[in-house]
C-alpha positions as CSV (number, residue, x, y, z in Angstrom):
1,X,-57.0,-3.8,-96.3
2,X,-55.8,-1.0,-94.1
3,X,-59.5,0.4,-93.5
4,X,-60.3,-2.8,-92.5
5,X,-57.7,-2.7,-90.1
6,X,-58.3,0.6,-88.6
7,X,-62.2,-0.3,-88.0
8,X,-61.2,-3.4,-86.5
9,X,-59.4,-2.3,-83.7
10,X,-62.0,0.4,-83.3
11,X,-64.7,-2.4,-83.5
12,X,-62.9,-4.9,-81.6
13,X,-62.4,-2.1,-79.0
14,X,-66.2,-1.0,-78.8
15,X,-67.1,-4.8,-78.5
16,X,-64.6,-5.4,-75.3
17,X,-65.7,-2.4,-73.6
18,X,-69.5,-3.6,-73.7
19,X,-68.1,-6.7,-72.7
20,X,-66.4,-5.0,-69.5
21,X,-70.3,-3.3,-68.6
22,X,-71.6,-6.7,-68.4
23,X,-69.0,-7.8,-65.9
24,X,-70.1,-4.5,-64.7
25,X,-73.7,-5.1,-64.8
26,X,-73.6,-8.5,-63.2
27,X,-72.5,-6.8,-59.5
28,X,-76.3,-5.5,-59.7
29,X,-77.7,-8.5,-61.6
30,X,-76.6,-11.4,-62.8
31,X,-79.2,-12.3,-65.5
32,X,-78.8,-8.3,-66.9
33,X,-74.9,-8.9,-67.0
34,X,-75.3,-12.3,-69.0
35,X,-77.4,-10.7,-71.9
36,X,-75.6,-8.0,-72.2
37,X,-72.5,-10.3,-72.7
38,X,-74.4,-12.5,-75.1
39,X,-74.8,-9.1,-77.3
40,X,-71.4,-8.4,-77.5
41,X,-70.7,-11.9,-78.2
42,X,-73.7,-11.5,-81.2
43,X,-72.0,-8.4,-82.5
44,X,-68.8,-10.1,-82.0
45,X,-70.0,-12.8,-84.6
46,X,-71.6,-10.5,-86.8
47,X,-68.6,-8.5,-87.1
48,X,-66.1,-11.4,-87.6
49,X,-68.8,-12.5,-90.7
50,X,-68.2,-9.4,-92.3
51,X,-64.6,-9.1,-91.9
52,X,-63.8,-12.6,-93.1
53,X,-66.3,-12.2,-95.9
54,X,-64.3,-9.5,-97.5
55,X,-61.0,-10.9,-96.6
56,X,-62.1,-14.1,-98.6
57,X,-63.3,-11.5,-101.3
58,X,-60.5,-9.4,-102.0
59,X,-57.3,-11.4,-100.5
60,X,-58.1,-15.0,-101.1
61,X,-56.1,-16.0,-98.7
62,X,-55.6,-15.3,-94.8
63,X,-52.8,-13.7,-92.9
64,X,-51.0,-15.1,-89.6
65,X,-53.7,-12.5,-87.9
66,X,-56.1,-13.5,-89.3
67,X,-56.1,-16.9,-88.6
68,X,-56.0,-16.6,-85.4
69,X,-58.8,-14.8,-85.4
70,X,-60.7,-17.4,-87.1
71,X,-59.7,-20.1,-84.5
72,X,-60.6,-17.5,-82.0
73,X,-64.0,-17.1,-83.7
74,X,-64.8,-21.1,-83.7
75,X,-63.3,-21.6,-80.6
76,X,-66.0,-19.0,-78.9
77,X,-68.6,-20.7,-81.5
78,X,-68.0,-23.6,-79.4
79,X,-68.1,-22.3,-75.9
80,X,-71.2,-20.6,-77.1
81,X,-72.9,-23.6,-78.1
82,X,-72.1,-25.4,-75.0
83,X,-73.2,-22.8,-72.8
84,X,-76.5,-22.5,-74.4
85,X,-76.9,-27.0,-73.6
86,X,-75.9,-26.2,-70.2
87,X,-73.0,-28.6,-71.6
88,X,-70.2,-26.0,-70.0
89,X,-71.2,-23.4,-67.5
90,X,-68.8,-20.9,-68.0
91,X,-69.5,-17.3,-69.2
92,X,-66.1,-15.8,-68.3
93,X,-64.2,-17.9,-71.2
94,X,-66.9,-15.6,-73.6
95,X,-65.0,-12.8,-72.2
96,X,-61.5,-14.0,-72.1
97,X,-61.8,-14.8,-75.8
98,X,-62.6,-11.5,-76.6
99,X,-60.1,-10.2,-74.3
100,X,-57.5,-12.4,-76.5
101,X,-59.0,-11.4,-79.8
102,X,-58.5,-7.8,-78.7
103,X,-55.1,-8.2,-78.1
104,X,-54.7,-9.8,-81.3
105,X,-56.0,-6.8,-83.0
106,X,-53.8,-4.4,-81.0
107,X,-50.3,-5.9,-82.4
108,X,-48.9,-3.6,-85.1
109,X,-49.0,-5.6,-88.2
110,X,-45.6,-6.1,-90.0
111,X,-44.9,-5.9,-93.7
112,X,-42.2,-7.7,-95.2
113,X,-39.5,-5.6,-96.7
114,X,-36.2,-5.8,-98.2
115,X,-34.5,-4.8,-95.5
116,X,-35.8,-8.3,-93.7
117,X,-34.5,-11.1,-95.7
118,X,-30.9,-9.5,-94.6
């Protein structure tokens, strides 16, 4: 589980900072900014697959982390979906979610120790 971890900041990280060019992009043009959004939001996804498929592989069960990612992940799922029925016209809360799910990922996980139940 810890290389897992280490990629997923690393991910995570890679993911917010092509989020950040397509804030950047969208001074120059809009419609560049919003794809290039939409493919960190697709890697984003495909990523988040991955890493829940081998959490459900090898843990069989999910960690305080973890589920927040995963309400992180639907939640975007949702804002994705209405974005794309014109339902809500709001790119920015793509990017806020990932700017949320990054600072997830930067907390230092705790293990439980002995020393703890004292």
């Amino acid at each position: 589980m810890d290389y897992i971890l280490k990629y997923s900041k690393a991910i995570i990280t890679a993911i917010v900072a092509i989020a950040i060019l397509s804030g950047l992009a969208r001074i120059f043009s809009y419609r560049v900014g919003y794809y290039i959004l939409l493919a960190a939001v697709i890697l984003y996804f495909i990523y988040r697959l991955f890493y829940f498929t081998i959490i459900s592989i090898k843990h069989k069960r999910l960690d305080k982390v973890d589920k927040q990612h995963l309400a992180i992940f639907f939640v975007l799922l949702i804002v994705i979906v209405f974005n794309n029925f014109n339902l809500l016209d709001a790119p920015f809360i793509s990017l806020f979610l990932l700017m949320v799910d990054y600072l997830i990922s930067l907390q230092p996980v705790k293990t439980k120790t002995e020393n703890d139940d004292e």
